[in-house]
NUDREN-254983 format. One record per residue: residue number from 0; residue in three letters; x, y, z of N, C-alpha, C in turn. Coordinates in pm, 1 decimal. Example, Ala and Ser with C-alpha at 12.3 -4.5 7.8 and 13.67 -1.06 7.14 Angstrom:
<0, "ALA", <1319.0, -569.0, 780.0>, <1230.0, -450.0, 780.0>, <1320.0, -330.0, 780.0>>
<1, "SER", <1285.0, -225.0, 708.0>, <1367.0, -106.0, 714.0>, <1290.0, 3.0, 787.0>>
//
This chain:
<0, "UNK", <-448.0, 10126.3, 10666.7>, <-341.5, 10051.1, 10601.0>, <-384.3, 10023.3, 10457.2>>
<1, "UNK", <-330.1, 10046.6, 10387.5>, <-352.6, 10006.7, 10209.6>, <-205.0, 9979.6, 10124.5>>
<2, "UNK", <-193.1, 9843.4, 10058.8>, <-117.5, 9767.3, 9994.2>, <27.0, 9858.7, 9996.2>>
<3, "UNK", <39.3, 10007.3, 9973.0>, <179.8, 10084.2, 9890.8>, <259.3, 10071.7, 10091.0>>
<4, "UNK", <167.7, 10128.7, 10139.9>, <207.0, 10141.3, 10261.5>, <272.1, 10014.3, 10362.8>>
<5, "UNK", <183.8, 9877.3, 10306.8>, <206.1, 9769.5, 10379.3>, <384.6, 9690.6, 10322.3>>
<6, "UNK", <353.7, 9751.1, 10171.3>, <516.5, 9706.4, 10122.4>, <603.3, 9800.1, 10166.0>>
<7, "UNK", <625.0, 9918.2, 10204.4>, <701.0, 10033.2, 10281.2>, <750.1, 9982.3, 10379.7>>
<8, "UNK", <622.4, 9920.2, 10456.0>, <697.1, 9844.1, 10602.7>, <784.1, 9735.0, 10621.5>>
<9, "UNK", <737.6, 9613.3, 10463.8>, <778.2, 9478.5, 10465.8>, <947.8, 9561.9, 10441.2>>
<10, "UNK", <934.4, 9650.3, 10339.5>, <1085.8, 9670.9, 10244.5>, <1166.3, 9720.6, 10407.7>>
<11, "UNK", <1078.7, 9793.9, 10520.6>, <1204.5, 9853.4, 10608.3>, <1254.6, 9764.6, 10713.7>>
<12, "UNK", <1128.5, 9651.3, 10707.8>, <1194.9, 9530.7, 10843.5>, <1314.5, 9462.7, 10760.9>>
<13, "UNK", <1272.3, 9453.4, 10621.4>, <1413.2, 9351.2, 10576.9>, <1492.1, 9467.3, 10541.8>>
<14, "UNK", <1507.9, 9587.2, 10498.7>, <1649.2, 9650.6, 10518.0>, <1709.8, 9697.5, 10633.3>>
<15, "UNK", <1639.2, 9649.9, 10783.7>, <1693.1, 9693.7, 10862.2>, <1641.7, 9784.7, 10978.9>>
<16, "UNK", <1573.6, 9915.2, 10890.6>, <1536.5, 10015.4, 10907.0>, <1397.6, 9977.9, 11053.2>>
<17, "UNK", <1378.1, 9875.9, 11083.3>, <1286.9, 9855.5, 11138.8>, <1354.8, 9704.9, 11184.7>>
<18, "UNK", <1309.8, 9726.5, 11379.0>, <1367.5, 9585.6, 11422.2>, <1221.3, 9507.8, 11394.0>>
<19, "UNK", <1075.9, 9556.0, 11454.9>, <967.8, 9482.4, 11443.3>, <824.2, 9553.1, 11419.3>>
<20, "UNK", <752.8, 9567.0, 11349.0>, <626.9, 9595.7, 11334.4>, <488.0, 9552.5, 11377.9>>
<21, "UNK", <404.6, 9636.1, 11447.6>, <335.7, 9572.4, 11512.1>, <166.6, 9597.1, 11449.9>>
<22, "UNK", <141.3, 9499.2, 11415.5>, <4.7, 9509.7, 11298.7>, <-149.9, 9502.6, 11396.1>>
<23, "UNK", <-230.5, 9605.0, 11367.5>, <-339.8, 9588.7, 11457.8>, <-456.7, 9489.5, 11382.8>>
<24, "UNK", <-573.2, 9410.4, 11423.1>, <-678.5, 9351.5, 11366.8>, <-705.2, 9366.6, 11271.5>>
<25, "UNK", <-742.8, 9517.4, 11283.1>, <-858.7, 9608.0, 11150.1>, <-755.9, 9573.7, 11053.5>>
<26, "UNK", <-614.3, 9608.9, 11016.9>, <-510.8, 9594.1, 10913.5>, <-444.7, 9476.6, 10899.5>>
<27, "UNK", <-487.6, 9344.3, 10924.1>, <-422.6, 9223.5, 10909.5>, <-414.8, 9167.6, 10782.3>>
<28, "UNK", <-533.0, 9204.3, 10749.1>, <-557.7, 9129.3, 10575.2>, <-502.9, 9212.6, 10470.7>>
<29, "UNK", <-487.1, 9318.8, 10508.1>, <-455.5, 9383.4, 10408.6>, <-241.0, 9394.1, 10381.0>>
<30, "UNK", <-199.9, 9378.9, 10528.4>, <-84.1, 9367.0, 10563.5>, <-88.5, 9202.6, 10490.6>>
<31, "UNK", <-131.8, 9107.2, 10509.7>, <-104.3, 8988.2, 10547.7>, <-96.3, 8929.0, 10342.1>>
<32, "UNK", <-170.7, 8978.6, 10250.4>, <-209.7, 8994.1, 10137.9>, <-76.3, 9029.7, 10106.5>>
<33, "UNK", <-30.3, 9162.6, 10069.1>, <108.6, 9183.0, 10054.4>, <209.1, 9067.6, 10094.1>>
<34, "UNK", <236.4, 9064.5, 10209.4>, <345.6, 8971.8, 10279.6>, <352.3, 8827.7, 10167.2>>
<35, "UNK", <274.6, 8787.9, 10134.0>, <264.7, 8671.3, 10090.8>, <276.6, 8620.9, 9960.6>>
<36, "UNK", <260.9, 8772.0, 9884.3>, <273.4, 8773.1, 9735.5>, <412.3, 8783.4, 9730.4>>
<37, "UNK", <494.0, 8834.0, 9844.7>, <677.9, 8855.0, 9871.3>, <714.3, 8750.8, 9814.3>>
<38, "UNK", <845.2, 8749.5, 9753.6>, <977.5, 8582.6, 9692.7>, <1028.3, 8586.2, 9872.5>>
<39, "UNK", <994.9, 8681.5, 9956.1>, <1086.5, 8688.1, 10072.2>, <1001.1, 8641.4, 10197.9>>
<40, "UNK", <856.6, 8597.1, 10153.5>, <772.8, 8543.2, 10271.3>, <814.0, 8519.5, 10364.4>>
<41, "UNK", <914.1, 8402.3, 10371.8>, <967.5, 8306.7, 10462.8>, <1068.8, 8353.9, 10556.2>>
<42, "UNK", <1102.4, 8457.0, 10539.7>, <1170.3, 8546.3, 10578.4>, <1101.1, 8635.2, 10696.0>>
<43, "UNK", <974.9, 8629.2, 10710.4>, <936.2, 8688.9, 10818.7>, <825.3, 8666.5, 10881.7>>
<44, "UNK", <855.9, 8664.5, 11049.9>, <837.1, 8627.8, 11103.7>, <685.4, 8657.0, 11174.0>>
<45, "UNK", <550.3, 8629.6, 11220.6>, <461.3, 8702.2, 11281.8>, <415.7, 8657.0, 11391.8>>
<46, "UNK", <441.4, 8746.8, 11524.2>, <464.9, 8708.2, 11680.0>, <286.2, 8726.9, 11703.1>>
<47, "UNK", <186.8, 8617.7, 11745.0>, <78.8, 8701.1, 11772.7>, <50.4, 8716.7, 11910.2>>
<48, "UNK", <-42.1, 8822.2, 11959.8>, <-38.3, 8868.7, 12061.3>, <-185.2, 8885.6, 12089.6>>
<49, "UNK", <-219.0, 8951.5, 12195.2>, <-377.0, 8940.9, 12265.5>, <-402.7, 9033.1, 12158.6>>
<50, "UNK", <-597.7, 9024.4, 12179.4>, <-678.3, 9081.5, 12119.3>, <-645.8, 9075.9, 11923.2>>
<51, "UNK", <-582.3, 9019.9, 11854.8>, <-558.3, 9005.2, 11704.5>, <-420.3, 9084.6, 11648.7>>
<52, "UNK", <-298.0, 9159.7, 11752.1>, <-229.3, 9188.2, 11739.3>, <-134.4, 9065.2, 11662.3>>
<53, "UNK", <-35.6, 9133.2, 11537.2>, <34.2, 9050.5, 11548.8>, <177.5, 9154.1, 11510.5>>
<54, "UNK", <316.2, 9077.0, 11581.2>, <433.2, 9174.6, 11544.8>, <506.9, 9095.8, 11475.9>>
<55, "UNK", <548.4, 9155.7, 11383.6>, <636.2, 9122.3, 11248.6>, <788.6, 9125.2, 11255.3>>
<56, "UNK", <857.0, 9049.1, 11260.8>, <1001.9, 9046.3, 11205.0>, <1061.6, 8972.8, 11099.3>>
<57, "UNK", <1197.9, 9046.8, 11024.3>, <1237.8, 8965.2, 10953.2>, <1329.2, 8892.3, 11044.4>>
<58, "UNK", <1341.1, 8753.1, 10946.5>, <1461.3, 8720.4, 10999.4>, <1551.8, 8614.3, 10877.7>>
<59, "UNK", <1678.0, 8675.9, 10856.3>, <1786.8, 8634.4, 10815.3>, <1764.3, 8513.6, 10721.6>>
<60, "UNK", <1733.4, 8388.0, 10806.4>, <1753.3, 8251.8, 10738.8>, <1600.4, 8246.5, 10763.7>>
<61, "UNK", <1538.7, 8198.7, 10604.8>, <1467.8, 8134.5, 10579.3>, <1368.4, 8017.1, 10670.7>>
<62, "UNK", <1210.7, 8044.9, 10664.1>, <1148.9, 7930.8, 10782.1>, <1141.0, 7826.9, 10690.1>>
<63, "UNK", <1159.3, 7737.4, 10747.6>, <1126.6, 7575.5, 10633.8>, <956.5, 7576.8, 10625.4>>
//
């Protein structure tokens, strides 16, 4: 996973193109770095799961 690739994914969960993404350990920081520099952070969502999995969605309305 490296930064061009991690915004490819953020840009296809919020256009749609993708219902959820599912991020392994080894690629968290590097996924997680991107996500956060987003105006659209709040906007998505990260489900975590066993072993350091975590799955990504956008969603619509804004998290407080």
């Amino acid at each position: 996973m490296n930064e061009t690739l991690a915004e490819e994914i953020l840009d296809k969960l919020k256009n749609g193109e993708l219902n959820e993404y599912k991020i392994q350990k080894e690629e968290f920081m590097v996924f997680r770095k991107v996500l956060v520099a987003r105006e659209d952070f709040k906007h998505f969502r990260g489900i975590a799961r066993h072993k350091g999995e975590v799955i990504y969605q956008y969603i619509q309305e804004a998290r407080s």
